[in-house]
PDB file of N, CA, C and O in Angstrom:
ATOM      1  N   UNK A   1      14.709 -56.515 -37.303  1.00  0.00           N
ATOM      2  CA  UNK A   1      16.154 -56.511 -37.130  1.00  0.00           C
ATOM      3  C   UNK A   1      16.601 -57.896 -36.669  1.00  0.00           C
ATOM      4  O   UNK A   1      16.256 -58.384 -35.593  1.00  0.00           O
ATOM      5  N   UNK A   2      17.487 -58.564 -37.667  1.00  0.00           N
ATOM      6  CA  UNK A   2      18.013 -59.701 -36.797  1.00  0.00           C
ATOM      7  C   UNK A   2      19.379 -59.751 -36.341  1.00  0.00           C
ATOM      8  O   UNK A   2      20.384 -59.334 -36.916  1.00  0.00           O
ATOM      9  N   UNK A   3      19.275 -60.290 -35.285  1.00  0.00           N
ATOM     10  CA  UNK A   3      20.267 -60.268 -34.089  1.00  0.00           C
ATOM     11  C   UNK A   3      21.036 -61.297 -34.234  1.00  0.00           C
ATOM     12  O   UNK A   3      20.590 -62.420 -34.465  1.00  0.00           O
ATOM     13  N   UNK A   4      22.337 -61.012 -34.108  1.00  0.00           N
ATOM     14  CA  UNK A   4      23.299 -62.185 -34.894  1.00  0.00           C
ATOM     15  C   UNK A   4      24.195 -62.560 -33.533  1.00  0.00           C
ATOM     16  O   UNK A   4      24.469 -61.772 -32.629  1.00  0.00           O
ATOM     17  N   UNK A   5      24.455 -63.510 -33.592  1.00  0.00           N
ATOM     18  CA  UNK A   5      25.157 -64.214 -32.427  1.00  0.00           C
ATOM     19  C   UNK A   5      27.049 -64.638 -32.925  1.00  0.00           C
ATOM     20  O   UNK A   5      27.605 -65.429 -33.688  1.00  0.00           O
ATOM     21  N   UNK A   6      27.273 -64.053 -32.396  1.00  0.00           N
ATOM     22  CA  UNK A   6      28.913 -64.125 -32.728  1.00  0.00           C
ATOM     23  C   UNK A   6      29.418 -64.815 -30.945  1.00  0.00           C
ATOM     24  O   UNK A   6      28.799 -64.932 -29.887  1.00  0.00           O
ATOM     25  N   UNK A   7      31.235 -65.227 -31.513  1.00  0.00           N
ATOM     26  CA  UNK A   7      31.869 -65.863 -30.859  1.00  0.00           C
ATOM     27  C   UNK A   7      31.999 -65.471 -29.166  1.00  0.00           C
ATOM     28  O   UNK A   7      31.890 -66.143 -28.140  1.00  0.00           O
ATOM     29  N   UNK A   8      32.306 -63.942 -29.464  1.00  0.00           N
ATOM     30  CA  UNK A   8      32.300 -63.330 -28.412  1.00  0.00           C
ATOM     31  C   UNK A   8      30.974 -63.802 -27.415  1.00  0.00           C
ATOM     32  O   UNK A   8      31.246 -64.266 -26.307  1.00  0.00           O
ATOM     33  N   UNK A   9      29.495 -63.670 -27.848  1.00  0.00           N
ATOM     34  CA  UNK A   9      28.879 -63.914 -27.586  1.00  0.00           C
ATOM     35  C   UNK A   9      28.642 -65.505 -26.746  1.00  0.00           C
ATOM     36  O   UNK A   9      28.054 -65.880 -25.731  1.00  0.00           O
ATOM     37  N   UNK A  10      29.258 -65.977 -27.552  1.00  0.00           N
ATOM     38  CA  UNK A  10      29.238 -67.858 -26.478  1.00  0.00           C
ATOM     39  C   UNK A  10      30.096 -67.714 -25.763  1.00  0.00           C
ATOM     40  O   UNK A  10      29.837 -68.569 -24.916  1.00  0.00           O
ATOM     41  N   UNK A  11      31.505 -66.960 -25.269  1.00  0.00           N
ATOM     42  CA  UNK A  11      32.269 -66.790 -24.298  1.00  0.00           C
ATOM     43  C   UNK A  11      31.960 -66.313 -23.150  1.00  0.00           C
ATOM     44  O   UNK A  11      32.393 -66.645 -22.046  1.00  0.00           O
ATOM     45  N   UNK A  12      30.600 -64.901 -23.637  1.00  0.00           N
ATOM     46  CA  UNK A  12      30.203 -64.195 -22.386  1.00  0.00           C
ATOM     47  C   UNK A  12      29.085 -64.823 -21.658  1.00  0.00           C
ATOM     48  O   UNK A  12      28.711 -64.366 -20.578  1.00  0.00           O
ATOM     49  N   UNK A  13      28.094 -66.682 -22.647  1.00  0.00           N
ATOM     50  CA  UNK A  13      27.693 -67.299 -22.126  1.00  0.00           C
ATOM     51  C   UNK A  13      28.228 -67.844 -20.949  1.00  0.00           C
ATOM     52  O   UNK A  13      27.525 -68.101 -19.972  1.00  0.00           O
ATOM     53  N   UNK A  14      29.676 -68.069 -21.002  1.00  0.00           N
ATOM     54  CA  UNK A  14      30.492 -69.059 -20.369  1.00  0.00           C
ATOM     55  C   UNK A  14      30.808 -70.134 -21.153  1.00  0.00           C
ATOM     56  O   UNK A  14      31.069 -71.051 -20.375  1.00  0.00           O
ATOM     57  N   UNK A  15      30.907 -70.455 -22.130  1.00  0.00           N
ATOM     58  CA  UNK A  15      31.294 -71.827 -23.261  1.00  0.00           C
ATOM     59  C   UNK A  15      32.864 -71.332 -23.992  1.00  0.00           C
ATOM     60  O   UNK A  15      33.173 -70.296 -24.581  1.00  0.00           O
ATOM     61  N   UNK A  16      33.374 -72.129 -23.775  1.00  0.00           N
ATOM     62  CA  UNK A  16      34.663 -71.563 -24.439  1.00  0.00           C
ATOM     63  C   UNK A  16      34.949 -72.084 -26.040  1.00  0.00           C
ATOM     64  O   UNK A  16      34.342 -73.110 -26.346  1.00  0.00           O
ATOM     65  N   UNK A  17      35.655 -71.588 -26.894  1.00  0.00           N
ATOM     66  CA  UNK A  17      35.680 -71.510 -28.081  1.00  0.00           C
ATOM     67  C   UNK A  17      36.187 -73.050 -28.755  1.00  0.00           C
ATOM     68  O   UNK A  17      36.041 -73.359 -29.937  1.00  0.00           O
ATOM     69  N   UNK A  18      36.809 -73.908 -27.696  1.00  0.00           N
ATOM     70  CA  UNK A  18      37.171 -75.030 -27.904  1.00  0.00           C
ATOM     71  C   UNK A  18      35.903 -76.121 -28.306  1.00  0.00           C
ATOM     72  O   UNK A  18      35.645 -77.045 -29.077  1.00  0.00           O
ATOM     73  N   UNK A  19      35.306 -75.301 -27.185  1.00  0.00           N
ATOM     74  CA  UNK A  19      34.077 -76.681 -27.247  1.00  0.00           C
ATOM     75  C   UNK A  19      32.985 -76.054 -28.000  1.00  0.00           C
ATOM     76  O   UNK A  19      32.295 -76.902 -28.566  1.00  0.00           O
ATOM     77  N   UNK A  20      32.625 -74.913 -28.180  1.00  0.00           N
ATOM     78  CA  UNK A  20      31.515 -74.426 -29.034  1.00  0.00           C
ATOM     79  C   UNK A  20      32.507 -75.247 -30.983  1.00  0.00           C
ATOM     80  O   UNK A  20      31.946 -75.858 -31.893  1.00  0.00           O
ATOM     81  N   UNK A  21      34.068 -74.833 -30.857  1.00  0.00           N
ATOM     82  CA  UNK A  21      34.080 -75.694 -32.377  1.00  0.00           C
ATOM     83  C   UNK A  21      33.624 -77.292 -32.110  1.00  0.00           C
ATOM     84  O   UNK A  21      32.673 -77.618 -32.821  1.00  0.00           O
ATOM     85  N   UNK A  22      33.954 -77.988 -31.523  1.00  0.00           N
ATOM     86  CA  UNK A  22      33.588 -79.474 -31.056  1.00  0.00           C
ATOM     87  C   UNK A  22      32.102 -79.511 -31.107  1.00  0.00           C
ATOM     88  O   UNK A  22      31.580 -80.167 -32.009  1.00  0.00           O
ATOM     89  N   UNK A  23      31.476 -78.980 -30.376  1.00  0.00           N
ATOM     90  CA  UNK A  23      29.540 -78.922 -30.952  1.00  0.00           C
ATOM     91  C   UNK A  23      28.773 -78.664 -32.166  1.00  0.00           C
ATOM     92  O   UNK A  23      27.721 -79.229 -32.465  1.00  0.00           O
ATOM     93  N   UNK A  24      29.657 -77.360 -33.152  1.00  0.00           N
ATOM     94  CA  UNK A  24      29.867 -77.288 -33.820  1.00  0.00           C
ATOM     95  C   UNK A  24      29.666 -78.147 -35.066  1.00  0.00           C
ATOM     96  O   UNK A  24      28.793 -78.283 -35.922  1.00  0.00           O
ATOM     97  N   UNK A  25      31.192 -78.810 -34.710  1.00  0.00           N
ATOM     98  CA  UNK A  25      31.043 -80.186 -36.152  1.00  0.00           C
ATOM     99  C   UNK A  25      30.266 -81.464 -35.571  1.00  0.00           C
ATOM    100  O   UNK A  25      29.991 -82.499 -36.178  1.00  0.00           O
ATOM    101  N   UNK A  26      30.070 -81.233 -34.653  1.00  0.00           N
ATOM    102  CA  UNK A  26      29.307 -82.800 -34.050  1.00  0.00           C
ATOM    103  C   UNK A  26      27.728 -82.547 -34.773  1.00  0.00           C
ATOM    104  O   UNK A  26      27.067 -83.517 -35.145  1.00  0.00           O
ATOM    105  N   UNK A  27      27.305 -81.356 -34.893  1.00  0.00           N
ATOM    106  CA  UNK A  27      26.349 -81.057 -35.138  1.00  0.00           C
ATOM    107  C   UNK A  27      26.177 -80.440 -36.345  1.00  0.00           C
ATOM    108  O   UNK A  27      25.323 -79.576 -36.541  1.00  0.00           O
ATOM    109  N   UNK A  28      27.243 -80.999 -37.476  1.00  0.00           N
ATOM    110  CA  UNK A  28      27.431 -80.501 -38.306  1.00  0.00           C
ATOM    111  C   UNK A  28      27.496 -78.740 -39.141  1.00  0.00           C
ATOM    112  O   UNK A  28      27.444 -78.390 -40.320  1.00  0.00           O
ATOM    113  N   UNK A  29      27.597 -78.172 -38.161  1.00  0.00           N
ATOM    114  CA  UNK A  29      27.380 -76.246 -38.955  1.00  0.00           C
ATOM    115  C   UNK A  29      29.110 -76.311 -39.435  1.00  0.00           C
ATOM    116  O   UNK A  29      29.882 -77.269 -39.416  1.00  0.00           O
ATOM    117  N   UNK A  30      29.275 -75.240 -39.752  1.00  0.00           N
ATOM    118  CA  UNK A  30      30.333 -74.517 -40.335  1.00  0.00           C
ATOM    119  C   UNK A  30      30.700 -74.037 -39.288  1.00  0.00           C
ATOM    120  O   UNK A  30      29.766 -73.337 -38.899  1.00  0.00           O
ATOM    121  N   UNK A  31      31.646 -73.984 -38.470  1.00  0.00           N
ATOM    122  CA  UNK A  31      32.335 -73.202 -37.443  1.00  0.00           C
ATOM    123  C   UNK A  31      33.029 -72.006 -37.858  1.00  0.00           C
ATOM    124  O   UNK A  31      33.076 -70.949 -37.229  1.00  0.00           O
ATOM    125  N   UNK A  32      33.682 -72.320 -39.219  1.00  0.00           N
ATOM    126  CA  UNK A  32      34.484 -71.079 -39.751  1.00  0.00           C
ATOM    127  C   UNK A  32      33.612 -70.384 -40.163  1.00  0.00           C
ATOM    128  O   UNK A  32      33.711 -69.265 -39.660  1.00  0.00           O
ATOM    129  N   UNK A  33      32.438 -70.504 -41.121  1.00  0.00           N
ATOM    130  CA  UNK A  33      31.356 -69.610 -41.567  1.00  0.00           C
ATOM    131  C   UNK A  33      30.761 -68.695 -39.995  1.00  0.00           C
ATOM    132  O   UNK A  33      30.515 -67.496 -40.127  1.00  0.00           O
ATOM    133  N   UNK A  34      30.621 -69.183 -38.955  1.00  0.00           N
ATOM    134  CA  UNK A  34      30.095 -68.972 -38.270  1.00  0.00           C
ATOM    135  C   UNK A  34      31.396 -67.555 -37.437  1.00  0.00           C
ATOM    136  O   UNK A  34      31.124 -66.382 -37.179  1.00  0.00           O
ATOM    137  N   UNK A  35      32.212 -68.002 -37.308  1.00  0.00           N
ATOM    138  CA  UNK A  35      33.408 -67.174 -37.031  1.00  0.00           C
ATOM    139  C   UNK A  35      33.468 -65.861 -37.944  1.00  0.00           C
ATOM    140  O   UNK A  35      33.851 -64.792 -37.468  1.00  0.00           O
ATOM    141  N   UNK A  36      33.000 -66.018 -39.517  1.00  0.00           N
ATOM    142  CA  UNK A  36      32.967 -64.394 -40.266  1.00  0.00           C
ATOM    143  C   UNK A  36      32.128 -64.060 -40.353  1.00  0.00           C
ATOM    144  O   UNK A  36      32.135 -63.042 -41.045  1.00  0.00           O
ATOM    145  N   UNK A  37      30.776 -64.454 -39.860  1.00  0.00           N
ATOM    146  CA  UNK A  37      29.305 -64.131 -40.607  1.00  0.00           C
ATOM    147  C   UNK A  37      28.786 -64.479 -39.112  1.00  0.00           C
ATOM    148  O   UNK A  37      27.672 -63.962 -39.023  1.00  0.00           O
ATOM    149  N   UNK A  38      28.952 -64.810 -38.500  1.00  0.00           N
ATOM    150  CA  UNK A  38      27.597 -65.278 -36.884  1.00  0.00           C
ATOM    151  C   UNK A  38      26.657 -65.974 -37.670  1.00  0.00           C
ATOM    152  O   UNK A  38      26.448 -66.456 -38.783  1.00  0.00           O
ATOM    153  N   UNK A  39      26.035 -65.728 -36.153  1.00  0.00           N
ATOM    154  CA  UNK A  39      24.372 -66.962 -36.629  1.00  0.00           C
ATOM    155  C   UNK A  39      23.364 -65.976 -35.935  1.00  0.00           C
ATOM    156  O   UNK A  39      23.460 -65.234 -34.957  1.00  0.00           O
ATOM    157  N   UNK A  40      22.008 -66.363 -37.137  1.00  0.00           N
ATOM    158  CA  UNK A  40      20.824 -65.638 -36.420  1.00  0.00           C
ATOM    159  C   UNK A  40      20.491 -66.140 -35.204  1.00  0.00           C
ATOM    160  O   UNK A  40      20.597 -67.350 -35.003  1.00  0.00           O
ATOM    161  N   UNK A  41      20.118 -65.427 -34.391  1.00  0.00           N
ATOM    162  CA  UNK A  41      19.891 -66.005 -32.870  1.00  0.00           C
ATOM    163  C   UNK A  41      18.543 -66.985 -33.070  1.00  0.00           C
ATOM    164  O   UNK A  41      18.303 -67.965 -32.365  1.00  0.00           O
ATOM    165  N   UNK A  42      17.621 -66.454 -34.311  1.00  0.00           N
ATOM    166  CA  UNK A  42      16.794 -67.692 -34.872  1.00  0.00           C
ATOM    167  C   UNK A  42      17.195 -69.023 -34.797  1.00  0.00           C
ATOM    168  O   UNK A  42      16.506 -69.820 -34.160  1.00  0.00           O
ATOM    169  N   UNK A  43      18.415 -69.439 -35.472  1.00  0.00           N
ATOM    170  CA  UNK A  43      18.543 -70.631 -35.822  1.00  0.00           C
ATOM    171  C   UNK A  43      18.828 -71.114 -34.121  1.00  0.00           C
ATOM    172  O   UNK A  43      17.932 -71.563 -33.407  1.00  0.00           O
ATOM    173  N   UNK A  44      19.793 -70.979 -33.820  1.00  0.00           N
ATOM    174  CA  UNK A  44      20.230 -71.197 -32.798  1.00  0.00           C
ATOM    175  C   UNK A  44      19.048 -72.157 -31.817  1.00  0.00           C
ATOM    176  O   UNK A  44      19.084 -73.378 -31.667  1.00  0.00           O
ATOM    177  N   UNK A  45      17.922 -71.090 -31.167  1.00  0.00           N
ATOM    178  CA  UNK A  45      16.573 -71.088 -30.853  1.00  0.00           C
ATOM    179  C   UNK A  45      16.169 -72.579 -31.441  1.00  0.00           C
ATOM    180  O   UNK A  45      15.997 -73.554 -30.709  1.00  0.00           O
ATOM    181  N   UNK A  46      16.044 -72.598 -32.900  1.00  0.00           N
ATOM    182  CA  UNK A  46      15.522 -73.988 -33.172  1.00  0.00           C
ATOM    183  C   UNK A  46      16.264 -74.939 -33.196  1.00  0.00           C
ATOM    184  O   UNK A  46      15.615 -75.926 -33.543  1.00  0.00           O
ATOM    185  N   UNK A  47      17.230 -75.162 -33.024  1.00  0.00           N
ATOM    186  CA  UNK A  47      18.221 -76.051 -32.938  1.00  0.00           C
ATOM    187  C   UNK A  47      17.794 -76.796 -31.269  1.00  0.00           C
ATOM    188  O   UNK A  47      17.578 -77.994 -31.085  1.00  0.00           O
ATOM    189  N   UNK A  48      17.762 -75.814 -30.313  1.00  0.00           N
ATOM    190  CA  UNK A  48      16.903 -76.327 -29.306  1.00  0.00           C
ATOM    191  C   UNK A  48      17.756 -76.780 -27.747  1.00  0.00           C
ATOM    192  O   UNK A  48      17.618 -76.696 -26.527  1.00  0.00           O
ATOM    193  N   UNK A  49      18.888 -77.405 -29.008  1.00  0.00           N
ATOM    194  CA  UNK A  49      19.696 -77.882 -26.999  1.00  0.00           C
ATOM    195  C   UNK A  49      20.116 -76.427 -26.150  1.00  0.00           C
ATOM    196  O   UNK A  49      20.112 -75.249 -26.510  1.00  0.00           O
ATOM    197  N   UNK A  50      20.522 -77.179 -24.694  1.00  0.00           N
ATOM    198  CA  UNK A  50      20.998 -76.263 -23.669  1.00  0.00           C
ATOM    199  C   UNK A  50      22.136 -75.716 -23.979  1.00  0.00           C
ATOM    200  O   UNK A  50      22.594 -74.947 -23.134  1.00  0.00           O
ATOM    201  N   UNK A  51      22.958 -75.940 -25.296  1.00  0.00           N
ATOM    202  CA  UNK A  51      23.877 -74.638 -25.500  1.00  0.00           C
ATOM    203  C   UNK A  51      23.480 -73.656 -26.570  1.00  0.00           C
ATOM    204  O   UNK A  51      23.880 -72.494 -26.641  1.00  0.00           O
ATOM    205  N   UNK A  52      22.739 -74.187 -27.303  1.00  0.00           N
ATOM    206  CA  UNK A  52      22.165 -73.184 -28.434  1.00  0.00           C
ATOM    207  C   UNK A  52      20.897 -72.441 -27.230  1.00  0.00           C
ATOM    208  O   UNK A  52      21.009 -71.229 -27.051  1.00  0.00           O
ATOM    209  N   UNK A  53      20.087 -72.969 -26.684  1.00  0.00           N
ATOM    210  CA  UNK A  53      19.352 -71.848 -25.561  1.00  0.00           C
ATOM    211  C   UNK A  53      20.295 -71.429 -24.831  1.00  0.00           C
ATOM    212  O   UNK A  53      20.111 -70.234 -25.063  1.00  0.00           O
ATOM    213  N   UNK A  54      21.079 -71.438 -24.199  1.00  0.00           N
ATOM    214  CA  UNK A  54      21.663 -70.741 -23.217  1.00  0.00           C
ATOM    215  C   UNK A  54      22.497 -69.829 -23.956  1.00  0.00           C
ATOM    216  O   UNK A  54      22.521 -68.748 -23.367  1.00  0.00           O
ATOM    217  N   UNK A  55      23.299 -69.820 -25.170  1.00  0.00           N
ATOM    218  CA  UNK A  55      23.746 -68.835 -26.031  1.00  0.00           C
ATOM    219  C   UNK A  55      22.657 -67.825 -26.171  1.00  0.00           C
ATOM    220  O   UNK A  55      22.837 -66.700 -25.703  1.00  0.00           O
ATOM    221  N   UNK A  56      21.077 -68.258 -27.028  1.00  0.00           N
ATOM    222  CA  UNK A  56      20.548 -67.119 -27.586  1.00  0.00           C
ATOM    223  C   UNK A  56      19.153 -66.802 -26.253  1.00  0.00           C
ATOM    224  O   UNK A  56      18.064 -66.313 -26.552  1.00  0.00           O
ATOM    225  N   UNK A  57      19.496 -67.162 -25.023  1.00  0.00           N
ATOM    226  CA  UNK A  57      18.860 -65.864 -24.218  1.00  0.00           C
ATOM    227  C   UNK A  57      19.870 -65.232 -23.801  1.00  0.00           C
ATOM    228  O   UNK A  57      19.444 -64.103 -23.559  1.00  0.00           O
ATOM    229  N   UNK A  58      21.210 -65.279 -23.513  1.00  0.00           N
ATOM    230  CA  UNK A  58      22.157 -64.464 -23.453  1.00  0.00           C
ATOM    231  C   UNK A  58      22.141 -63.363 -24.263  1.00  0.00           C
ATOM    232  O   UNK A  58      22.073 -62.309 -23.631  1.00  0.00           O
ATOM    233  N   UNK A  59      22.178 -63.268 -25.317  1.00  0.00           N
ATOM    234  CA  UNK A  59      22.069 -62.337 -26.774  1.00  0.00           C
ATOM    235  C   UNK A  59      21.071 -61.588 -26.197  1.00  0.00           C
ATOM    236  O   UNK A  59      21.265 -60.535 -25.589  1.00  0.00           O
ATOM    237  N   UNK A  60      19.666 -62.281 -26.432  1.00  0.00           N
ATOM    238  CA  UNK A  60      18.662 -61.862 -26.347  1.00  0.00           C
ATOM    239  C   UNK A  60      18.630 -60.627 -25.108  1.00  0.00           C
ATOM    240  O   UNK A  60      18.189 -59.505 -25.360  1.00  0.00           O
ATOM    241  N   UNK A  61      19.137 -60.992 -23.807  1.00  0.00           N
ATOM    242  CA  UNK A  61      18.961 -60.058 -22.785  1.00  0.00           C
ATOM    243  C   UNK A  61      20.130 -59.450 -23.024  1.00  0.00           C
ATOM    244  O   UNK A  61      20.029 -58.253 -22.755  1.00  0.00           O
ATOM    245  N   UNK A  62      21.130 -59.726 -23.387  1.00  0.00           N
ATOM    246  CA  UNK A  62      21.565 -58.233 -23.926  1.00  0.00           C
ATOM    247  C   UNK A  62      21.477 -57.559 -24.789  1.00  0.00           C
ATOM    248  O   UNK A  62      21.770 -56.370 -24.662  1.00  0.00           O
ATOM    249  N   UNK A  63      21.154 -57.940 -25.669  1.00  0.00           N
ATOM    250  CA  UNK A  63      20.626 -56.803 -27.030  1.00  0.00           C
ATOM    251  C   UNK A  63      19.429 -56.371 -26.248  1.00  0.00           C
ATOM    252  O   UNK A  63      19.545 -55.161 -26.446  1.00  0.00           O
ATOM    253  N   UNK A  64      18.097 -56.510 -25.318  1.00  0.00           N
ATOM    254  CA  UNK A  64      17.143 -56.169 -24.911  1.00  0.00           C
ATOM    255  C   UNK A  64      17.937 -55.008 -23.788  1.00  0.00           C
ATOM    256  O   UNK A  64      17.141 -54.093 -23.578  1.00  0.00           O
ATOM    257  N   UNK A  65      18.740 -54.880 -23.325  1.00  0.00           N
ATOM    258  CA  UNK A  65      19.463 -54.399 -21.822  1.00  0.00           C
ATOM    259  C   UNK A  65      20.196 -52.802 -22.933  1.00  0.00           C
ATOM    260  O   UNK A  65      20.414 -51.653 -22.548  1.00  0.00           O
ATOM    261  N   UNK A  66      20.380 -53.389 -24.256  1.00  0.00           N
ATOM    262  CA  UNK A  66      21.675 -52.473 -24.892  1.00  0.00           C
ATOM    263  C   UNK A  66      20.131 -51.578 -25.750  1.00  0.00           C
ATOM    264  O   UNK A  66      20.260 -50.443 -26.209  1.00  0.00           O
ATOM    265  N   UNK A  67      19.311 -52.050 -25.791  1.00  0.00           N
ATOM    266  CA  UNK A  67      18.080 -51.267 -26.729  1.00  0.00           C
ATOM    267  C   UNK A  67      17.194 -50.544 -25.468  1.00  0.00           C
ATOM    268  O   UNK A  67      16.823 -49.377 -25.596  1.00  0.00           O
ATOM    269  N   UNK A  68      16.917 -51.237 -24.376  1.00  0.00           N
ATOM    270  CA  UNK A  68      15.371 -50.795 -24.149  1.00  0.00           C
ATOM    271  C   UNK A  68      16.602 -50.078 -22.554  1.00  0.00           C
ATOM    272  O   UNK A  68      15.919 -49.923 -21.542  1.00  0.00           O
ATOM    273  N   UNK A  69      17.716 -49.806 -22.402  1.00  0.00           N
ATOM    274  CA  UNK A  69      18.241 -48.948 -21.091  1.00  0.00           C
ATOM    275  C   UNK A  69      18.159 -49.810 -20.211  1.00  0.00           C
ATOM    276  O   UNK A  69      18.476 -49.542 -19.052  1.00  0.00           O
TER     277      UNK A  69
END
């Protein structure tokens, strides 16, 4: 099952939507693609910096918190 990381998701990191678009194009992704479709918490992971990790262990412990009780 892959676990998709949506907007909501970087807010409840604490990153607000201003600056996740600004990282975004600095780092070239699609912000709008990313806004209808998310991102695998995969990519994210390899991408590697402290906002792509701090987004996908967020996910991670909650999809783990929302599956395992």
């Amino acid at each position: 099952m892959t676990i998709i990381v949506r907007i909501q998701d970087i807010r409840d990191a604490g990153f607000c939507s201003r600056g996740a678009r600004r990282w975004a194009a600095e780092n070239g992704w699609d912000f709008r693609d990313f806004l209808l479709n998310g991102m695998p918490v995969e990519k994210m992971e390899e991408h590697g910096d402290y906002f792509c990790l701090t987004v996908a262990a967020h996910v991670r412990k909650k999809h783990n918190e929302v599956n395992n009780g």
